[in-house]
N, C-alpha and C positions, 0 to 999 in steps of 0.2 A: 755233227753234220748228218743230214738222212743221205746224201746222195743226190739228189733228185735235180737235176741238169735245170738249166735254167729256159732252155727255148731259144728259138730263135727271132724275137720281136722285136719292135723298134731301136730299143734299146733294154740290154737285161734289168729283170727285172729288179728292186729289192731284194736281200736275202738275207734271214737271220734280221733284218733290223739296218743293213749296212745299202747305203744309194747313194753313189761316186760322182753318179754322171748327172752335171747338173757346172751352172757358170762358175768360175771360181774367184771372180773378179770381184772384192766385198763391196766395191764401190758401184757396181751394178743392180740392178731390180730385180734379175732374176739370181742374183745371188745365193744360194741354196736351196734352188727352188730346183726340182728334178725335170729330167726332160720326160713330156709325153710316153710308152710304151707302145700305143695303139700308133697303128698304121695313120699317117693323116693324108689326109684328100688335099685334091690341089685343082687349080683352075680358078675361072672367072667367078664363077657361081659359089663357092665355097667362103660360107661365112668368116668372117673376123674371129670371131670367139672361139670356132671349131679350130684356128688352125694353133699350133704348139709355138714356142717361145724360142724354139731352134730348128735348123735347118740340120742336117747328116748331110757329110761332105766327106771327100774323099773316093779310094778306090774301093770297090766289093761293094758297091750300093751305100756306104759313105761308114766311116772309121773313126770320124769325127762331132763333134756339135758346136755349131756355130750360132753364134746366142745374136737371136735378133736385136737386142737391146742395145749392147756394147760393143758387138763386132768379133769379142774373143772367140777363139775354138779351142776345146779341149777332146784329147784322146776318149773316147769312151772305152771303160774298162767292165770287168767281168766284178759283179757284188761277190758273188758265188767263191770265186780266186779271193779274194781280199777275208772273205770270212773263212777258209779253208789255212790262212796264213796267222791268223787272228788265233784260232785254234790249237795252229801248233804251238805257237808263243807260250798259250796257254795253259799247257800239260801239267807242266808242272807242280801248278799253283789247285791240281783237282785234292781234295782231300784225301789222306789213308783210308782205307775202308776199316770199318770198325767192326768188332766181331759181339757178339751177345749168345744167351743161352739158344743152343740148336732145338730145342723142343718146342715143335710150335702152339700146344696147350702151357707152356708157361709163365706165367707174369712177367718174367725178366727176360723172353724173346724179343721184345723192344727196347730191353734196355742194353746200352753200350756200356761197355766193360769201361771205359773212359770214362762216362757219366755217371755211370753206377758201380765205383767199385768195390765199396760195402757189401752188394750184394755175392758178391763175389769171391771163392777164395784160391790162392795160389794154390796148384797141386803135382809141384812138381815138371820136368822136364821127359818128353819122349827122348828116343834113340837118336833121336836124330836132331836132336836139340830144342823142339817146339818146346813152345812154355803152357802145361795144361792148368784149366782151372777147374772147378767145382760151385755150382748153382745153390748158392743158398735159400732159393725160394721156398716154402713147406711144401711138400711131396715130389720136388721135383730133384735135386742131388745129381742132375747129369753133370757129367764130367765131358771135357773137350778139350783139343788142342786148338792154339793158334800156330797156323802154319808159318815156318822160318822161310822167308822168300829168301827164295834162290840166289841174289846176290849177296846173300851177309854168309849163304856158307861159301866163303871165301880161303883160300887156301892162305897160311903165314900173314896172319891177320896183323901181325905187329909192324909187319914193312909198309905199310899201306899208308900211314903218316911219314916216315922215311920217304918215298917214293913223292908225295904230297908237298913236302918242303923242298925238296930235291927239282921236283919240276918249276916250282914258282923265282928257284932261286938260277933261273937259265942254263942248269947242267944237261944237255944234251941226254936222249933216249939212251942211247946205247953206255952214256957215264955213268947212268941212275941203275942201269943193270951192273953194273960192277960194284959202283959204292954199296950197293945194296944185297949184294952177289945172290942176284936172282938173273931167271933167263928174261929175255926182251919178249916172248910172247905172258909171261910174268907181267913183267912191268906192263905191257897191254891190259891185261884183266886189270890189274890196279885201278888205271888209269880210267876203264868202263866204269869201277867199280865208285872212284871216288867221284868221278864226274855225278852219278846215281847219290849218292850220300848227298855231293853239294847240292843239286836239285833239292832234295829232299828238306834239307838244312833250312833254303832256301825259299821252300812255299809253305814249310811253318812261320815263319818269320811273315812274307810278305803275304799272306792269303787276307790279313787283315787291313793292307795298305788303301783297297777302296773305300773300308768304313773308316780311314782317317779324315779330320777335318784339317788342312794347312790353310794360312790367311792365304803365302802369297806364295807361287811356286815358280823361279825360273830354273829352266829346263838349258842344256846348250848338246845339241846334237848334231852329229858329222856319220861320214864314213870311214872307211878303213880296205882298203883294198888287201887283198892274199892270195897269192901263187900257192899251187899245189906241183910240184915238181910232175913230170912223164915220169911216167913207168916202164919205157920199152924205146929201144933207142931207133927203132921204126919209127915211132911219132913225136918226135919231140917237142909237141904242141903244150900248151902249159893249161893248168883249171886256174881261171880266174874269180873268186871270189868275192861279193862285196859285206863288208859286218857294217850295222847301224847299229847305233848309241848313242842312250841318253843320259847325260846327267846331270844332276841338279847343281846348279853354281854355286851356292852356300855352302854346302856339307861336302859337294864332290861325289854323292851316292850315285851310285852306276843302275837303274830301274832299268834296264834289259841291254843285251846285245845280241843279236840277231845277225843269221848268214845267210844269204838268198841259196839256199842249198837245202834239201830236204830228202835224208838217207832212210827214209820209210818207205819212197818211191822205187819204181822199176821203172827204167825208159821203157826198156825193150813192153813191157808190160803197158804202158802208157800210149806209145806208139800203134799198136795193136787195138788199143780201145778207139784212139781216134781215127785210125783208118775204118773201123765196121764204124762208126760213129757220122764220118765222112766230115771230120771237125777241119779237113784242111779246104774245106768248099766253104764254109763261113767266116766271117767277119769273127779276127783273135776276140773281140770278147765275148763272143756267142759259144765260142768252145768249150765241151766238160774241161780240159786241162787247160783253163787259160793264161793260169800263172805259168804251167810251167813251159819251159825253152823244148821244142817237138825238135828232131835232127832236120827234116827238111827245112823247116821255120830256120833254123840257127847260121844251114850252108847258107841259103839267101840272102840272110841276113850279113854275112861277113866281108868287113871292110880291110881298106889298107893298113898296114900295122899306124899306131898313131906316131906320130914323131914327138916329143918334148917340145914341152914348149919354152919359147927361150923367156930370159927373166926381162921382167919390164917394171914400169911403177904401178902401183895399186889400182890406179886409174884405167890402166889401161889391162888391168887382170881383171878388171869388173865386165869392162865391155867386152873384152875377150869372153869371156865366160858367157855373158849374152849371146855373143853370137855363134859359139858353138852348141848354143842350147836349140838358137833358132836353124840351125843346118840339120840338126835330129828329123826324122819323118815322125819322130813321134816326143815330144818336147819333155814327156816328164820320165823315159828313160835315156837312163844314164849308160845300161851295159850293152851297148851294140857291143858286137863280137870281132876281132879280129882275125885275122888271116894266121897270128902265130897261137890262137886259141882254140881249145875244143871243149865239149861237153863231155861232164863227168861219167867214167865208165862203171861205177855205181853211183847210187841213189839218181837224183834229177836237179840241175839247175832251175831257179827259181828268176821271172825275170823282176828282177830289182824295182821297180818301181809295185808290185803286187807287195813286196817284203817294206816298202816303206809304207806302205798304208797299214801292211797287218799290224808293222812298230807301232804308230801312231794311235792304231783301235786300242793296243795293248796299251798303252799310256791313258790313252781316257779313260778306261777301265782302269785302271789301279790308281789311277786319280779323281775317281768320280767325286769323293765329294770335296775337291779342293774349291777353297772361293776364287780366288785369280789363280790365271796359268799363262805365262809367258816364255815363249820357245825365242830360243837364240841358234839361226838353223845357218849350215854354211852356205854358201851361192850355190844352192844347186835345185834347177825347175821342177824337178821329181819333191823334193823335199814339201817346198814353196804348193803344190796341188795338194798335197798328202793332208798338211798343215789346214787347210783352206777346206777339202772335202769333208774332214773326221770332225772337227772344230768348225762346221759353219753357224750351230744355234748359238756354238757360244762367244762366239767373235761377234756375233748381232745382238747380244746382251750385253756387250765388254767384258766379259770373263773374260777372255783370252784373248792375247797378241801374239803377232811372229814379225820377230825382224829377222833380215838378210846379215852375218856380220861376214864381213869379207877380212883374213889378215895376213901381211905379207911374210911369211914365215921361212923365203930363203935368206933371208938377211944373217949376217954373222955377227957373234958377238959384239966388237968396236962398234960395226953401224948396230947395231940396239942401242947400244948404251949411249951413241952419240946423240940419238933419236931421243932418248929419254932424259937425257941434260939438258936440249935444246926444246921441250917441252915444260921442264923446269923453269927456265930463262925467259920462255913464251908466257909465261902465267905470272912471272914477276913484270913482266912488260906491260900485260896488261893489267893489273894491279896499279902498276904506275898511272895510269890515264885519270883515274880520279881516287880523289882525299876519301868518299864514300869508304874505299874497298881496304881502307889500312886495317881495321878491324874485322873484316870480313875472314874466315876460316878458311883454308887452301882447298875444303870438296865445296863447299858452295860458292868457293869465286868459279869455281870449276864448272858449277851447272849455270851462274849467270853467262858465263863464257858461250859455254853449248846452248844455251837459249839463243842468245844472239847468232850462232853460226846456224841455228833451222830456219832462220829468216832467207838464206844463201847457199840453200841446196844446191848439188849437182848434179843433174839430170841426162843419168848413164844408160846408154844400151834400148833398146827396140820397144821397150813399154816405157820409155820415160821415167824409168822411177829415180824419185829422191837420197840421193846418198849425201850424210854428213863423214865427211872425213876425220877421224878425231883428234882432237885436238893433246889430246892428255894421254899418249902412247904411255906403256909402259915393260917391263925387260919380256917379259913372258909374249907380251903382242905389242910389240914397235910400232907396227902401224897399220890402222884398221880403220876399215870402214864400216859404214851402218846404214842400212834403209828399213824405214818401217812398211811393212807391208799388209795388213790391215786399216787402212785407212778407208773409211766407210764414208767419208768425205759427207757428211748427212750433219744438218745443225742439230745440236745435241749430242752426239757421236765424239765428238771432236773434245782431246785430252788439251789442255790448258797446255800453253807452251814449256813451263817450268816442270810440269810433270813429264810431260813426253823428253824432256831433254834428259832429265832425271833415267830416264827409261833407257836412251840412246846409252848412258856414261855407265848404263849397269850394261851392258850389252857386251858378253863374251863366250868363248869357245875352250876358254881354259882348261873347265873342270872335265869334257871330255876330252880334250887335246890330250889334259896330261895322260887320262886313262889307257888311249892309244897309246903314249908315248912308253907307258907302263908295260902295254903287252910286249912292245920291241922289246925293251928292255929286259923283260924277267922271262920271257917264254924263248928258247931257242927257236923251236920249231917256227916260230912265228918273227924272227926277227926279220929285217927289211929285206928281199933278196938283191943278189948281184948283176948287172946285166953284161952280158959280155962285150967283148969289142967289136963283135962280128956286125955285118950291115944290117944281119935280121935279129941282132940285139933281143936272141934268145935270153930267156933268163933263168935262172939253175943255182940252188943254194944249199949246200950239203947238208943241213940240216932239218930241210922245210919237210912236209909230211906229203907222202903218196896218196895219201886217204883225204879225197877232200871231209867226210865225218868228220876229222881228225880235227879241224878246224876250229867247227862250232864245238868240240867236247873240250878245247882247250880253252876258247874265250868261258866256254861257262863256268868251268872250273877259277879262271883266272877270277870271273867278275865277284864270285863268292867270298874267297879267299882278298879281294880287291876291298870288297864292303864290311866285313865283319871279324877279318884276322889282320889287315895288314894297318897299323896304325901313323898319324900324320906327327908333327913340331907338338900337338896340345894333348898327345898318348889317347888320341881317342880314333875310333870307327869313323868311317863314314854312315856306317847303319846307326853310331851311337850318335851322332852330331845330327842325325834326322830323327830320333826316337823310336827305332825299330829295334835296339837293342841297346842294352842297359850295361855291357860288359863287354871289356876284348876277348874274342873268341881263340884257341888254339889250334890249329891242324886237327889235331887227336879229336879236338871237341866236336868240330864238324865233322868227323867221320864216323861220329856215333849217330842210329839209328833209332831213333825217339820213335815211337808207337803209340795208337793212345791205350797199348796194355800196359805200357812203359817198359816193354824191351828194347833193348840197344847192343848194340857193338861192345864189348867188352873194353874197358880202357887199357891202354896202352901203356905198358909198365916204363916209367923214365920217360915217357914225351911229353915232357913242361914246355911252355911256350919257347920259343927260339930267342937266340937275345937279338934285339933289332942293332 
C-alpha cells in the first residue's frame, strides 16, 4: 500500500485494482458496472448520456447508490479499506527473503544461495549461531553470514512442540505451564513463536495455491463470533469479535480464517490522524481509516443489547434473517455494536463487512486459476455483496455461483435422526409412484426428486428470493434450506434444471461448520462462553483470552495444525486430500524453520507424531 487517501469524490475511487461500489444484483444491467466518480450535473438541460446509472442517497450528501435500472441500493464502501484488509490476509504468503554473495562486482551477487547452491560453500556457524558461507566465484571467496532472525533464538527450544500439542489438545494456558513447567509469560513466547513458524509452514506450502489449476471448487463459508473477556472490573463491557471461513467441501481444507481485528493498529494513533484529517466531516467511505470502527463512530453507533432469538421452523429463520438484515442502516453489516460492548484497548476493531470482502479478494487470489467456483455462504447480506462485488466478471462468464444454505442447527439428536428416517421413508414413497424408478440409484432418484421441487420454490423475505427446502436432510444438517443467488435470469445464462438441482443437493456448510465446531472443541481459550443469569446477561468464561490478538494467533495456529497435522477416518490431511501436501505433518515438523539456505529449528529429540 503507498498510503495515498483516496479523495473525497462521488464515489471512491478504484484502488489497487479493487471497485465495490457498483449494483450487485446479477440479474440487472448494470451488474458490475461501477458507479460514475465525477460529480454529475442535474436539471432539465442536462443530457441522457451525461447522467450516471445511480443516484447517492442517504444522509451526508448520500451513503448509498441507487441503481436506476433495478431499483436496488447498496452501501458504498472505501476500495482503499478492502485493499488495506486484502493485504493483511496476505503477509504471510510474501516470500523469505533470499541471501546471495554481498559483493556487488561479483557474478553470484544475483545469485540465490537457494538457486545456486553449488556456487556456494558452507562455512561454518558465528557466536551467535548464523550459518556463514563462502563464494565460490574466481577471485571472489567473500565469506558472509545469514542472519539467525530473532524468533528461532528462542529460549528451551524443546518445549515448543510440548506446548504446540498441549494447546490443540484444549488444556488450558496456565495447565500447559505446569505440564511443561515453564512460566506462563514462557508459554506466551511459545505460543508468538509457533503461531510465526505455522505462518511460515503455511505460505510455503500455499504461496503456489494460485498457480493451481482445480476443474471444480466448492467453497462453504460462515462466521464464528468470539468474546474477549474485560480486563478491569470497572468496565465490564466484553470485545466482541467476528472469524470468517472458508472451506472447501470435499477435502475439508480450511483456505483462510480471518478476524475483523487488526493488532498492528493504534486507535489512540488512528483517532488523531482523523481528527487533523477531519474524516468524521465525510461520508464513512471517503475516510483514510474506513475500515476501521473510530470511538465516536462506535458510541453512536450502539444499540440495545440484542435478545435471543426464540426457536422457530426454518421458514420462518429465513424470513427472520431477511428482516433483520433490512432493519441494519446499512444491510451488509452485520457488527453494530451493543450497549454491553466496547472497542478493543489495543490494536483496532475492524468493521466486518471491510474483513469479508478482504476474505473473499484473498480467495480469488489463491484461486485464481480454478475453472468453476461455487460458494455455499450462510444467510448473511454482508456475505451475499462480498460474494457478488469480488466474483462479478466471473459469475457473468459462469465460473462462479453462490447459494444462500440456511440450516436448522438447534435441533437435538432424536429430532435429527427423526428427520432423517423420515426422509428415508419420503424417497421410498416416492420411488413408489412409478415402475421407471425401481432401477433407478438412491442419489439420482434424489436429483429427479429436487428437479421437480425447483418447479415449487418458496419465495421468502423482501427480495423474493427462491428457497428449495430439502428434501434429503441428513444427521450433520436435519434440515436445510437453499436459494441460489446468481441467477442472471439472461437466455443462455440459465443451468438446465437437472444440473442446477444437482448444484442445490451439493449445497452445504459442513466442511466449515465442522471446523468451527473443531476450535470449540480443542482450543480452551476459545470454547463457547457462558452467559449469566443476570438481566444484562453479561458474559465471562474463565478461560477466554484478555488479548483480543490472542484470537487471531490462536485460529491461525489452530487452522495449520487443522490442514496438515490433524488427520480424518481415511489417515489423510485435509492439505493431503487437496494436493498441497504429500504426507502427515508432526508438531515438531511444523515448527521447523525451512530457509532457502535450508536452515531450520533443530529437531526435537522423542517428538514422533502423537497417537490419534
Amino acid at each position: 500500500m503507498d498510503g495515498k487517501g483516496e479523495g473525497v469524490g462521488r464515489v471512491p475511487p478504484a484502488f489497487d485494482g479493487i471497485q465495490v461500489n457498483f449494483c450487485k444484483n446479477p440479474a440487472c444491467g448494470n451488474f458490475s458496472v461501477p458507479a460514475d466518480e465525477r460529480s454529475q450535473r442535474t436539471g432539465r438541460g442536462t443530457r441522457a448520456g451525461r447522467k450516471d446509472r445511480y443516484i447517492r442517497s442517504g444522509d451526508k450528501g448520500g451513503r448509498f447508490l441507487l441503481c436506476n435500472n433495478c431499483g436496488e441500493s447498496a452501501p458504498i464502501k472505501s476500495n482503499q479499506g478492502i485493499a488495506e484488509e486484502l493485504e493483511r490476509m496476505c503477509r504471510y504468503l510474501a516470500p523469505p527473503i533470499d541471501y546471495s554473495c554481498p559483493n556487488v562486482t561479483c557474478i553470484n551477487h544475483t545469485a540465490p544461495i537457494s538457486r545456486y547452491r553449488n556456487q556456494y560453500k558452507s562455512y561454518g556457524t558465528t557466536k551467535a549461531g548464523s550459518r556463514r558461507f563462502r563464494c565460490l566465484a574466481a577471485g571472489c571467496g567473500k565469506t558472509f553470514s545469514i542472519p539467525v532472525e530473532a524468533q528461532l533464538r528462542h529460549r528451551l527450544p524443546e518445549k515448543g512442540a510440548e506446548v504446540f500439542r498441549a494447546l490443540v489438545c484444549k488444556v488450558p494456558i496456565r495447565k500447559i505451564s505446569y505440564l511443561t513447567r515453564t512460566t506462563l509469560p514462557t508459554v506466551y513466547g511459545k505460543l508468538q513463536f509457533i503461531r510465526e513458524q505455522c505462518l511460515r509452514f503455511a505460505g510455503e506450502h500455499e504461496r503456489s495455491l494460485a498457480g493451481r489449476t482445480f476443474r471444480r471448487l466448492y467453497i462453504a463459508i460462515d462466521r464464528q463470533d468470539h468474546l474477549v473477556n474485560w480486563a478491569s472490573a470497572k468496565d465490564r463491557r466484553t470485545v466482541t469479535l467476528q472469524a470468517v471461513a472458508s472451506a472447501d467441501c470435499r477435502t475439508g481444507f480450511v483456505f483462510g480464517v480471518h478476524t475483523n481485528y487488526d493488532p498492528s493498529l493504534d486507535l489512540e494513533s488512528v483517532e488523531r490522524d482523523s481528527l487533523a484529517l477531519g474524516d468524521y466531516d465525510r461520508d464513512p467511505a471517503n475516510r483514510r481509516h474506513a475500515r476501521v470502527w473510530l470511538w465516536r463512530e462506535h458510541q453512536t453507533a450502539i444499540g440495545p443489547v440484542s435478545k435471543k432469538a426464540r426457536k422457530a421452523k426454518l421458514e420462518e429463520q429465513v424470513s427472520q434473517a431477511y428482516s433483520e438484515a433490512q432493519r441494519r442502516e446499512d444491510v451488509e453489516a452485520s457488527d453494530s455494536p451493543e450497549a454491553d460492548t466496547r472497542l478493543p484497548g489495543k490494536g483496532v476493531l475492524i468493521h466486518a463487512e471491510y474483513t469479508l470482502y478482504g476474505h473473499l479478494y484473498f480467495l480469488r487470489q489463491q484461486l485464481a486459476s480454478t475453472e468453476k467456483l461455487r460458494f455455499y455462504c450462510d444467510q448473511e447480506s454482508g456475505l451475499r455483496a462480498a460474494v457478488m462485488a469480488v466474483f462479478s466478471d466471473w459469475i457473468l462468464e459462469k465460473r462462479c455461483d453462490a447459494f444462500y444454505v440456511r440450516i436448522a442447527k438447534e435441533l437435538t439428536n432424536p429430532q435429527k435422526l427423526a428427520l432423517y428416517n423420515r426422509s428415508i421413508a419420503d424417497l421410498q414413497e416416492f420411488r413408489a409412484k412409478s415402475r421407471a424408478y425401481d432401477e433407478v440409484g438412491d442419489h439420482d432418484l434424489r436429483v429427479i426428486k429436487a428437479t421437480a421441487d425447483l418447479k415449487e420454490l418458496k419465495e421468502l423475505g423482501r427480495w423474493r428470493d427462491r428457497w428449495l427446502i430439502s428434501p434429503f436432510p441428513d444427521m450433520s444438517e436435519p434440515e436445510k434450506a437453499v436459494c441460489y443467488l446468481t441467477n442472471i435470469k439472461k437466455v443462455g445464462f440459465d443451468y438446465e434444471d437437472e444440473h442446477l438441482a444437482r448444484l442445490h443437493l451439493k449445497a452445504s456448510l459442513h466442511a466449515v461448520d465442522r471446523f468451527f465446531a473443531q476450535v470449540r472443541r480443542n482450543l480452551s481459550q476459545l470454547e463457547r462462553p457462558i452467559a449469566s443469569a443476570s438481566s444484562t446477561r453479561r458474559v465471562w468464561y474463565g478461560y477466554s483470552p484478555y488479548n483480543p490478538a490472542q484470537v487471531g494467533l490462536l485460529l491461525d495456529i489452530f487452522r495449520v495444525w487443522y490442514n496438515y497435522v490433524e488427520t480424518g477416518k481415511d489417515g489423510k490431511t485435509p492439505a493431503m486430500r487437496l494436493g498441497l501436501a504429500d504426507r502427515v505433518y508432526t508438531e515438531d515438523e511444523v515448527l521447523r524453520h525451512w530457509s532457502p539456505t535450508g536452515a531450520r529449528v533443530p529437531a526435537i529429540r522423542g517428538a514422533g507424531k502423537p497417537a490419534r
